[in-house]
C-alpha atoms as one frame of an Amber mdcrd trajectory, in Angstrom:
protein
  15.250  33.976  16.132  15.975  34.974  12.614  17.031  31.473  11.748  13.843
  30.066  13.138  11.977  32.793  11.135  13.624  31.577   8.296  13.259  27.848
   8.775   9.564  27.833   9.472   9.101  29.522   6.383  11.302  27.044   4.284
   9.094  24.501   5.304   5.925  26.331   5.064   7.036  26.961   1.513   7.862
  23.433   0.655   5.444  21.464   2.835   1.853  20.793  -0.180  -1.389  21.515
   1.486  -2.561  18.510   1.909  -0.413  17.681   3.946  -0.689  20.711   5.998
  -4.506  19.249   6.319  -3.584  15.901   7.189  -1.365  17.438  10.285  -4.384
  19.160  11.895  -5.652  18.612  14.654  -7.793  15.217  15.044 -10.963  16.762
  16.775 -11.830  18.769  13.149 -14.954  16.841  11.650 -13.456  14.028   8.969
 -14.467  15.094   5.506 -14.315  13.012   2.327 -11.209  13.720   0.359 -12.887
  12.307  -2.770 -14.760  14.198  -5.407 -19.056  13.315  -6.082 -17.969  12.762
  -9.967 -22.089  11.343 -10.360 -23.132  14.521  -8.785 -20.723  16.171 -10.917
 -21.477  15.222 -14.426 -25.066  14.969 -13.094 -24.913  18.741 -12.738 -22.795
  19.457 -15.503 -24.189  21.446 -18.337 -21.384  20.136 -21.138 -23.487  18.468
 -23.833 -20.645  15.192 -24.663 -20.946  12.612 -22.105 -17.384  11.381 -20.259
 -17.718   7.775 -22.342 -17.898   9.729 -25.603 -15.110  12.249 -24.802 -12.837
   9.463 -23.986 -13.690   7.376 -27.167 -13.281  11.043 -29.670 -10.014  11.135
 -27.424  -8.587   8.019 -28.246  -9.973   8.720 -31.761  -7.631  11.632 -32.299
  -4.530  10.176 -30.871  -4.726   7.414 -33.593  -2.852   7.210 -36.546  -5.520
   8.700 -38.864  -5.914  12.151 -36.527  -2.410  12.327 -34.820  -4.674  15.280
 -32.584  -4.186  17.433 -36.142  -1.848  16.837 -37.673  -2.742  14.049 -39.605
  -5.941  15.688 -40.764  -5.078  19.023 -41.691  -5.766  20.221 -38.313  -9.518
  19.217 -38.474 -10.042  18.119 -35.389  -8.756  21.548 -34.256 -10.920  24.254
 -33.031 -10.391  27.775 -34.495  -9.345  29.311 -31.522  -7.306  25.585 -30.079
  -4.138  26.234 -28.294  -1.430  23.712 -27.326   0.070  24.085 -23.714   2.395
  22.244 -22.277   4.933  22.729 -18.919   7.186  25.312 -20.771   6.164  25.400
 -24.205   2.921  27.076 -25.250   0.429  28.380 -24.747   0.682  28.781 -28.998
  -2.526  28.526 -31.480  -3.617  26.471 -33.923  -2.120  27.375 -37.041   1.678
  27.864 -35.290   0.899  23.960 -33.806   0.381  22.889 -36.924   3.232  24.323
 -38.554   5.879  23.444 -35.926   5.142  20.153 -36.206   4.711  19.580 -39.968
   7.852  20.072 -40.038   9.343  17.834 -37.035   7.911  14.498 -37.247   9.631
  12.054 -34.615   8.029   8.906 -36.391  10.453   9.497 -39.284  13.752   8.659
 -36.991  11.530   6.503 -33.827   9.453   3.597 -33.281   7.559   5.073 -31.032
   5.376   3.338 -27.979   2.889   5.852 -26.667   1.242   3.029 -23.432  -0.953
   5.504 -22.738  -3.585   4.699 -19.637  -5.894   6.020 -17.096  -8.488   7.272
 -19.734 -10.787  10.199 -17.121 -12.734  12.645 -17.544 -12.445  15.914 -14.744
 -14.603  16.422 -13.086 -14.315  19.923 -12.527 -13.411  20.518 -15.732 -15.956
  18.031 -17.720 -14.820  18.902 -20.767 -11.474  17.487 -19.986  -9.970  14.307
 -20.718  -6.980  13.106 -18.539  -4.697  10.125 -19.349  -0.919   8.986 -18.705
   1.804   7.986 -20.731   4.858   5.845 -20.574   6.820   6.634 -24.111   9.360
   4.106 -25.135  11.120   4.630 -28.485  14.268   2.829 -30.521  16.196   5.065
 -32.815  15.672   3.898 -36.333  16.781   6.513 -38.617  19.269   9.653 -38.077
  18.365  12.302 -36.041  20.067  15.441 -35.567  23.098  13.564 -36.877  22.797
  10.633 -34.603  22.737   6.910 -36.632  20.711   4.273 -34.980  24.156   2.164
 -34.637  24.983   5.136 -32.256  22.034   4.590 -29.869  21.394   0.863 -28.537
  19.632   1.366 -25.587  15.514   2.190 -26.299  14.690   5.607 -25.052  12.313
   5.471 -21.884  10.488   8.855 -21.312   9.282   9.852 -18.213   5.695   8.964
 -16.957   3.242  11.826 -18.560   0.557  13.546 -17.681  -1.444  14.591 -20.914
  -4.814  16.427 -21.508  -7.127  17.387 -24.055 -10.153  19.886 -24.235 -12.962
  19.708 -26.180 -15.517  22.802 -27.246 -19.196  21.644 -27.475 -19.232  21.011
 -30.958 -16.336  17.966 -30.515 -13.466  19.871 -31.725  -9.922  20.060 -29.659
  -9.824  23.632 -27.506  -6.474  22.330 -25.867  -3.504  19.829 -25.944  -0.924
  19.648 -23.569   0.990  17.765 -21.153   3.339  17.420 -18.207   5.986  15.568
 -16.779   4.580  13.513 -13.598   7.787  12.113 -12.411  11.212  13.592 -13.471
  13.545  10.167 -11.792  11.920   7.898 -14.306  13.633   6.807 -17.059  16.615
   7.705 -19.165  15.880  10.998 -20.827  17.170  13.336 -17.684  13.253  13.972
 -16.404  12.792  15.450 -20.012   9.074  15.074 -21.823   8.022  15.306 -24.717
  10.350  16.088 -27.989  12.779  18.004 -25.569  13.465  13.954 -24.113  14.424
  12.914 -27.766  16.652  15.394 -28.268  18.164  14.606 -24.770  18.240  11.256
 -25.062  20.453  11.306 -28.055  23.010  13.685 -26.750  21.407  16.681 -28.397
  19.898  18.520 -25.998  18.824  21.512 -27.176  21.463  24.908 -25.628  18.295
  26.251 -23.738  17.530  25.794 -19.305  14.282  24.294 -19.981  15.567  21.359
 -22.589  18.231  20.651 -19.874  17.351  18.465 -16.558  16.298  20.124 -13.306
  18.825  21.896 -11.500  17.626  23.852  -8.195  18.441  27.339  -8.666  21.162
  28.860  -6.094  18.318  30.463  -4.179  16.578  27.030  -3.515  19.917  25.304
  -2.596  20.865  28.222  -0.622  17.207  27.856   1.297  17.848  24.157   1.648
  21.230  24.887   3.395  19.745  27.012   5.509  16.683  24.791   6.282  19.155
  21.730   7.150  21.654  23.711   8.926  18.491  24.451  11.211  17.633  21.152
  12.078  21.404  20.526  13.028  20.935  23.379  15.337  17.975  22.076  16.708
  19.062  19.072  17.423  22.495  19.937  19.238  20.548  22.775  21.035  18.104
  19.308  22.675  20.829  17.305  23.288
C-alpha cells in the first residue's frame, strides 16, 4: 500500500497538466486549446501594437543597440531588470556593468538564428522569439587559443523574451533553455555554454549540466521498481 501511495504520487508529480487533461474522460465538452490572440490585443489596453513591438525588438538586438549595451543602456528603462533561468533577476545599472566588461564578440563569431518573432498574448507587452546560437572560437578565451577548439560551438535551442514599458523602453530581458539534448555545450545557455564549451566551466552547480538530484533518482527507483512489481504481481 505504501509503495502504491508512493508511486501514484511520483507520477502525479511528474505527469504536466495537460496531459492530465488530455486523459479525462471523453464525455467532458471539447474546448479549444488555442488562445483568441484578436480578442486579445483587441481588448488589450497596451498602447504599442504587436507589429511595432516586434520591429523595436529586432531593433535592439542589432548591432547598434545590443538590448543596452551598445547604447549606454538607452534603450533601458530605469527600473529594467534582466532575468534569466538562474541568473537574475539584477537591475539595470549591475546589467550594464557585468557585461561591459565580458564581451563574447571579442573571442566568437557569433550566429544568433533567432526566429518565431510573437507577441503574448497574455502578456501584450511581451515579445517571444527562439534562438539557435552557433559560434567559432576566434580569439583566446579564458586561456583557450582558437587552434585548441575546431569544432563550432552549437548552443542549445533558446527561449528569449523582452518587455517593454509604454513609453518603448526595455522593462525585462531574459531567457531560457528550451531543450537541454541539443547541441554540444552540455544543455548550457547563454555565456555559462561558452564557458562550457571550451572546457571552462565555471566551479558552480548551475554552470555544470543537469544532474537529477539523489532525491529525484531515488523517486525514479522507486517509481520503476513499482511498475516491476506491478507487472509480476499480473502475470
Amino acid at each position: 500500500m505504501t509503495m502504491a501511495i508512493l508511486l501514484t504520487t511520483f507520477i502525479g508529480f511528474l505527469l504536466p497538466s495537460a496531459l492530465l487533461a488530455l486523459s479525462s474522460s471523453s464525455s467532458t465538452p471539447a474546448k479549444s486549446i488555442e488562445i483568441n490572440v484578436e480578442k486579445a490585443f483587441a481588448e488589450s489596453s497596451f498602447p504599442i501594437a504587436p507589429d511595432a513591438l516586434i520591429e523595436k525588438t529586432k531593433e535592439f538586438l542589432g548591432p547598434q543597440v545590443g538590448v543596452g549595451t551598445k547604447d549606454g543602456g538607452d534603450c533601458l528603462a530605469e527600473d529594467f531588470e534582466f532575468c534569466a533561468a538562474v541568473v537574475g533577476p539584477i537591475g539595470k545599472e549591475a546589467y550594464l556593468k557585468a557585461l561591459g566588461g565580458f564581451q563574447l564578440e571579442d573571442s566568437f563569431d557569433i550566429e544568433q538564428n533567432t526566429f518565431g518573432f510573437t507577441v503574448s498574448p497574455v502578456q501584450p507587452n511581451r515579445v517571444y522569439w527562439f534562438g539557435y546560437q552557433t559560434a567559432q572560437l576566434i580569439a583566446p578565451f579564458m586561456g583557450v587559443k582558437p587552434d585548441n577548439i575546431k569544432d563550432e560551438l552549437k548552443l542549445p535551442p533558446q527561449c528569449f523574451h523582452m518587455d517593454f514599458d509604454e513609453d518603448g523602453k526595455v522593462k525585462e530581458f531574459g531567457f531560457y533553455t528550451v531543450d537541454r539534448r541539443y547541441g554540444n555545450t552540455g544543455g548550457l545557455g547563454g555565456a555559462f555554454g561558452y564557458f562550457y564549451g571550451v572546457g571552462k566551466p565555471l566551479p558552480i552547480p548551475e554552470a555544470q549540466p543537469y544532474k537529477p538530484s539523489f532525491r529525484f533518482r531515488f523517486l525514479t527507483w522507486a517509481g520503476n521498481l513499482g511498475r516491476w512489481l506491478s507487472r509480476n504481481k499480473e502475470s
